[in-house]
N, C-alpha and C positions, 0 to 999 in steps of 0.2 A: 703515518698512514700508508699502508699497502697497496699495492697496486687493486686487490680485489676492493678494499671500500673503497680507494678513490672511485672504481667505476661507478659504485652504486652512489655516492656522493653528488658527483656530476649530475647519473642518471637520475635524479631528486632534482636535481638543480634543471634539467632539461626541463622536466615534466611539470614543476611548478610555476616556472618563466612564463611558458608554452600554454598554461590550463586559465587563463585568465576570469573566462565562466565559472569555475570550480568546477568543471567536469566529473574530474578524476578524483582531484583530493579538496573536497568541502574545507572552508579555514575550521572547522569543529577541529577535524582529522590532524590540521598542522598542529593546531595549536595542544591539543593532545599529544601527539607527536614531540614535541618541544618541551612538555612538562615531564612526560616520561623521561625522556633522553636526560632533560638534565637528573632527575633524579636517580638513574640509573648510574650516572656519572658521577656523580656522588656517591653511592656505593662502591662502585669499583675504586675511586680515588684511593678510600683508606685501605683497598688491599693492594693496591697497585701505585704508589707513589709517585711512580717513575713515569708512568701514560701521560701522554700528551692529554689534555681536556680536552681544547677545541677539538683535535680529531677524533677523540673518543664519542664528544657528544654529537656531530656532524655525522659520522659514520654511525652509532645506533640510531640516532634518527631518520636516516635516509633508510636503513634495513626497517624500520618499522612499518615507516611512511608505502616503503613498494611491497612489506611483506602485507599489505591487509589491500591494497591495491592491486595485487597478483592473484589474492583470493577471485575477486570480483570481475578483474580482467585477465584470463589465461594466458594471452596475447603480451603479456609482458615478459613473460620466462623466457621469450624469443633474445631480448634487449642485454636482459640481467644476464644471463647466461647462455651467448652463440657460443656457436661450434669451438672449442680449442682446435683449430687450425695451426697455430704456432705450433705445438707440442711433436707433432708426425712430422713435421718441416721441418725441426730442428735434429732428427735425425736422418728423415729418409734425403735430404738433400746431400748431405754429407755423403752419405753410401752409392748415392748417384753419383757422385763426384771422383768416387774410390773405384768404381766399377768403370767406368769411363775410361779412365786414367789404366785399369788394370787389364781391359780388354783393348788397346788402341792397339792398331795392324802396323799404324803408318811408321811410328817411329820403332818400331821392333819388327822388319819384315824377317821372314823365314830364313834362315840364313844369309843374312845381310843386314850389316852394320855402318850407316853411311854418315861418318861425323859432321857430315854440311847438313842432317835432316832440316828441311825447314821447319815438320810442324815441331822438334822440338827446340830450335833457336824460335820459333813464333811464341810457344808458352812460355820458355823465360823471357822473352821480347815485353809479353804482356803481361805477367807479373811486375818487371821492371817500370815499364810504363804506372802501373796501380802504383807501384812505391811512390812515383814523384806525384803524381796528382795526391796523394795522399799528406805528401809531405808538402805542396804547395796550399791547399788548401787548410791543413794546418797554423799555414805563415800568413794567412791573407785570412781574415776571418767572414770578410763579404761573400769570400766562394763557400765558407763551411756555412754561414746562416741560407746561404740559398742552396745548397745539398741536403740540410736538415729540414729544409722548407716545402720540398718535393714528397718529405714523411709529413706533414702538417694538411695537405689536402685529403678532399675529403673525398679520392676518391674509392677508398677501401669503406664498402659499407658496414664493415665488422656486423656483423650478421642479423642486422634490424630488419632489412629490403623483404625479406619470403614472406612473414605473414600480415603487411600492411594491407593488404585487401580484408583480411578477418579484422585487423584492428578497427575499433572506433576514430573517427579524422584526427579527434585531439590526442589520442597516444600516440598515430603515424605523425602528426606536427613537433611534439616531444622526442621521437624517434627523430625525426630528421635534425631537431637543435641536438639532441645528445651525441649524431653520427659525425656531426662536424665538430662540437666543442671538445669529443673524448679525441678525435682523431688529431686534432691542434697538442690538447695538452699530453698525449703520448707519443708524441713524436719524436723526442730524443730515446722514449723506452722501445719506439719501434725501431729506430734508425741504429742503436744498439744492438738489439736480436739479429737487425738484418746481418747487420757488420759482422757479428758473431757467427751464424751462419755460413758465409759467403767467401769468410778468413776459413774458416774450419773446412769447408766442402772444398776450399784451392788448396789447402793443405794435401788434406787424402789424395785429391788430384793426382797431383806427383806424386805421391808415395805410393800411389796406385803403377804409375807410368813406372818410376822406378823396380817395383816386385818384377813386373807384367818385362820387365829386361831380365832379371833375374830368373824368374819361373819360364822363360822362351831358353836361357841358357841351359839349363838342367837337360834338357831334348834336342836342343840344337845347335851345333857348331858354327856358331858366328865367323862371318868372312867380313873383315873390317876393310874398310877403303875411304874411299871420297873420289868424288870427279867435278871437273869444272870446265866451263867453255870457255872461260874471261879471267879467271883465277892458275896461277901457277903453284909450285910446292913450297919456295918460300913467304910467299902468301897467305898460303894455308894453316901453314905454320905459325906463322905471326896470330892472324886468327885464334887457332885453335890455344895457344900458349894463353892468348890474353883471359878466354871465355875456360879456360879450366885452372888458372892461375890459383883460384880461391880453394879449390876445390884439392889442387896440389900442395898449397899452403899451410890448410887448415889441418887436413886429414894423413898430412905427408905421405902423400901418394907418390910413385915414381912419376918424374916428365919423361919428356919424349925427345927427341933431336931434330931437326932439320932432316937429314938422311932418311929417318924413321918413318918420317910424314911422306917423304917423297918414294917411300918403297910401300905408303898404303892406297898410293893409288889405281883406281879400277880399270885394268887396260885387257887383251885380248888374251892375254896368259893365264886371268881371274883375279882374285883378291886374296890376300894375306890371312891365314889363319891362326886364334889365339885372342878371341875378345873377351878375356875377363878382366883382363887392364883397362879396358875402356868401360866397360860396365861399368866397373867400380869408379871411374871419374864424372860417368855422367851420371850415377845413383847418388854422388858426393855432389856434385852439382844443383840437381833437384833437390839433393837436403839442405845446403846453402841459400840458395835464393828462394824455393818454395816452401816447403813443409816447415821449416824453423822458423823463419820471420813470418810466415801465416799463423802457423800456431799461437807464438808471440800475439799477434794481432788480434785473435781470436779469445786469447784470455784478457786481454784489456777488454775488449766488449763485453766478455760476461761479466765482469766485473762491476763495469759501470752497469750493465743491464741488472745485476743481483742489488747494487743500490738504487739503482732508481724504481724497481719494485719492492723493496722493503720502505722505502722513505719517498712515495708518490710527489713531485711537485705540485703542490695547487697554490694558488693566488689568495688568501682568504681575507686578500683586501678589496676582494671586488664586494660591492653594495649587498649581493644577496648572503653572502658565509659574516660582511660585516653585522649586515642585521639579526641573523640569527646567534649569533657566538656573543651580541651585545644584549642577550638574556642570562651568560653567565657571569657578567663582572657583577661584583659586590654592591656596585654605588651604579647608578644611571650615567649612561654616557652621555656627552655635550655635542652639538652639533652647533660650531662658531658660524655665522651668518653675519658676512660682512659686504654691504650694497655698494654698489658703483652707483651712482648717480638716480638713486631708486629709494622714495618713499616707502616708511613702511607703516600702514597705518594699523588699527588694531584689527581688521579683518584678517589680513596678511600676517599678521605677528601669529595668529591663532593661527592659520593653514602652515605655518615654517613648523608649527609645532608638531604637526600630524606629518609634515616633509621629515623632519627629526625622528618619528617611529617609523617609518617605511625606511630609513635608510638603517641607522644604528640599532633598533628593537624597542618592545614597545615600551619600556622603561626611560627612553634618550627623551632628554630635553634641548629647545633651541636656544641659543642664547645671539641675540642679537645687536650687533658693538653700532656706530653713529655711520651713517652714510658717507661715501668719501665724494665727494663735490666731482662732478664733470671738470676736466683739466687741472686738478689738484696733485698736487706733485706726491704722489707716496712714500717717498722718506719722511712725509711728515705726520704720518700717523703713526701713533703710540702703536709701540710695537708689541705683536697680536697674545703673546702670552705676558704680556704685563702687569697686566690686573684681571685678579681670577684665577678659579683655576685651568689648567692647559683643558682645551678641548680635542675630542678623539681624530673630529675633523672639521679643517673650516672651508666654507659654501661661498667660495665669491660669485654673489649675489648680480646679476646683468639684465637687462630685460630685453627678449628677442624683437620687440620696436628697433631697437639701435642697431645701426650696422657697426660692427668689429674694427676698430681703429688700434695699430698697433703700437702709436703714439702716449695713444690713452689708456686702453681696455687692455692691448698687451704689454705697459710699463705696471699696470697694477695689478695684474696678472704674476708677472715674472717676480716683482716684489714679496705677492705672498707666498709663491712658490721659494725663493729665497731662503723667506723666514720658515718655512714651515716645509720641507721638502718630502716630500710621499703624504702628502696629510691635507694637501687642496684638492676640492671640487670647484670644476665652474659650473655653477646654478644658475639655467639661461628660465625665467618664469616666461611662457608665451598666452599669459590670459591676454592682457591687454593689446599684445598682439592680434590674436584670436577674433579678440571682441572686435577689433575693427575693423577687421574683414568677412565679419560672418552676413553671408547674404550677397557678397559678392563676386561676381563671376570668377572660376580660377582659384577659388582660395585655398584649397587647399592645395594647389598646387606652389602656392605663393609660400604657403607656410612651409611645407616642406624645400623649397629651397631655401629661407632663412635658416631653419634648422639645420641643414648642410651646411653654410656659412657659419657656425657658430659654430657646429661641429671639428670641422675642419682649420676652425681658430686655435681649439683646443688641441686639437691634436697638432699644432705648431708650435706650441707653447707647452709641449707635451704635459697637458692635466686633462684629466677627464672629464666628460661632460656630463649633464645631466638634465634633464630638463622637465621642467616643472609645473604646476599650473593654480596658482594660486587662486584662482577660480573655484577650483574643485579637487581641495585636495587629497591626498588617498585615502583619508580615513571615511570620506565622506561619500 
């Protein structure tokens, strides 16, 4: 899937999450939506062998779902398609960067050529400097997840913000979930471009600075020197030998002598005339340390930026891509539902059932194995695909009454994660919780800290959570 339908995929996912009422898209619409796509996907299958399904039928159903939704709300074209901003950036930064670089006074003054320039030991200072943060965070991957993390906020509004006064509340509420959940999951494709960018505009840079020595020589007779208050000539020397070594090395440029260095300096006589020798090491310098290793840098970014827009990452294991993508398997999916210390009588066997079509689609059945006793050691239940067939995913079952013991809740926890790794849910049911707080002062403030406690278990025990209400389940 491409960068263009994951947006529209997401934006689907935003706007569905978010329309709880059915505002926007009435379930007629989805479920229409759902039976076209697949059979659309079907067609295309047999000419197209090679296509992904799930993303083929996810991406035509999301373009169905906002193309008849865009009819009715104009206020959407804003979402689906802002401003291409990237596209003018990717070149006019660059040309900024070449003009910059090609009009600078300081290091090209009018007839004077001063090898101590600061600003230009300051740009290769800070080129050098980007190499090692570059290459440290590389080696440390804490620093690269928190550099990529900086591209993960939210606070680029990719161009939803201008006409939310015209939108309806529930498309601005859709807009705000699609402005953070697109800005999360294209973070490495924006932190790419940026890269891409940023290598490429430091490139021209100097090759800018470089010309702009070139093009001032053509007109003007360069009077080469240096002067220092604290520095002498074999100093200078040393200096200067170390910082154009590469540059001597590489491109066999002539060196210079001790002698040489101490007859360029700037004294009341004037300065030495004859700088195309030095042009030429500090034009070979700027293509050493900038323009070549930025380039370099710059094609690795487009690189990953050219796949990670051909092959969009998405997640299609979260509950909403599972439910829908479990309308194309052949056979119904199974939703294993296995209780911690939780009765399940026949009310609740029928509400896990309708919990099984809100998660896997409306085809999933629940299948529900023997309750594990409070304090029961879990190596000793039969293990989960043993008898049966394997389920798509299995529900350790909890009731938010209990508080979270890691003894108990997270040894049976960990165990079915074990047996079963990317394929548990923890299913916290809060009816009976619910129920016995309804009426009394606080409660829901009570409820929503339990659920952050159970939340926050889960996310210890890294499985997700979910939570449920066997009370009133979503079919109902």
């Amino acid at each position: 899937m491409d960068e263009r339908a994951a947006r529209e995929v997401v934006l689907a996912h935003a706007i569905e999450t978010t329309d709880d009422e059915h505002q926007l898209l009435r379930a007629e619409e989805r479920r229409e939506a759902s039976l076209s796509a697949r059979n659309l996907c079907g067609l295309q299958g047999g000419r197209d062998a090679g296509r992904d399904p799930a993303g083929s039928f996810l991406q035509i159903r999301a373009a169905l779902l906002l193309d008849g939704l865009e009819r009715r709300v104009p206020a959407l074209k804003a979402m689906r398609h802002p401003p291409r901003l990237i596209g003018p950036a990717g070149w006019l930064v660059p040309v900024a960067g070449f003009l910059a670089g090609a009009l600078t006074e300081r290091i090209a003054n009018p007839h004077r050529m001063d090898l101590l320039s600061p600003p230009l030991l300051g740009v290769l200072g800070w080129n050098l400097l980007m190499y090692a943060i570059l290459v440290v965070s590389a080696a440390v991957p804490p620093l690269r997840r928190r550099g990529a993390a900086l591209f993960a906020r939210p606070w680029l509004p990719d161009g939803w913000r201008w006409p939310r006064r015209r939108a309806p509340s529930a498309l601005a509420a859709a807009g705000a979930r699609f402005a953070i959940d697109w800005q999360r999951l294209a973070s490495p494709l924006h932190l790419a471009r940026g890269k891409r960018i940023l290598h490429l505009s430091a490139a021209l840079f100097g090759a800018g600075v470089a010309l702009s020595l070139y093009a001032r020589g053509l007109t003007v007779e360069y009077r080469v020197g240096w002067e220092s208050t604290f520095l002498d000539a074999g100093q200078v020397h040393a200096i200067l030998s170390v910082l154009f070594a590469p540059a001597v090395w590489l491109f066999q440029l002539p060196g210079f002598t001790p002698a040489e260095v101490a007859a360029l300096r700037f004294d009341a006589a004037g300065s030495v005339a004859g700088g195309a020798r030095w042009v030429h090491l500090y034009a070979a310098l700027l293509a050493i340390v900038i323009v070549i290793p930025r380039l370099l840098l710059a094609a690795v970014s487009r690189w990953k930026e050219t796949h990670l827009r051909a092959d969009f990452p998405l997640d299609l294991g979260l509950p909403y891509y599972r439910k829908l993508l479990g309308s194309l398997s052949p056979v119904p999916l199974r939703l294993r539902v296995v209780p911690y210390s939780f009765a399940i009588d026949e009310t609740r066997g029928q509400a896990l059932q309708a919990v099984a079509r809100s998660m896997l689609g409306d085809t999933a059945q629940a299948v529900v194995q023997p309750a594990l006793d409070y304090g029961a050691d879990p190596e000793d239940m039969p293990s989960p695909d043993a008898a049966g067939e394997p389920a798509t995913v299995t529900a350790a079952l909890v009731n938010l009454s209990a508080t979270p013991e890691a003894e108990n809740h997270g040894t049976f926890l960990d165990h079915l994660a074990r047996a079963l790794p990317g394929k548990v849910v923890l299913a916290v049911d809060q009816s009976a919780y619910a129920a016995r707080l309804d009426g009394q002062a606080g409660a829901d403030r009570r409820l929503e800290e339990r659920r952050r406690l159970w939340q926050d278990f889960g996310s210890l025990h890294k499985v997700p959570v979910t939570f449920i209400d066997l009370r009133h389940p979503p079919d109902a």
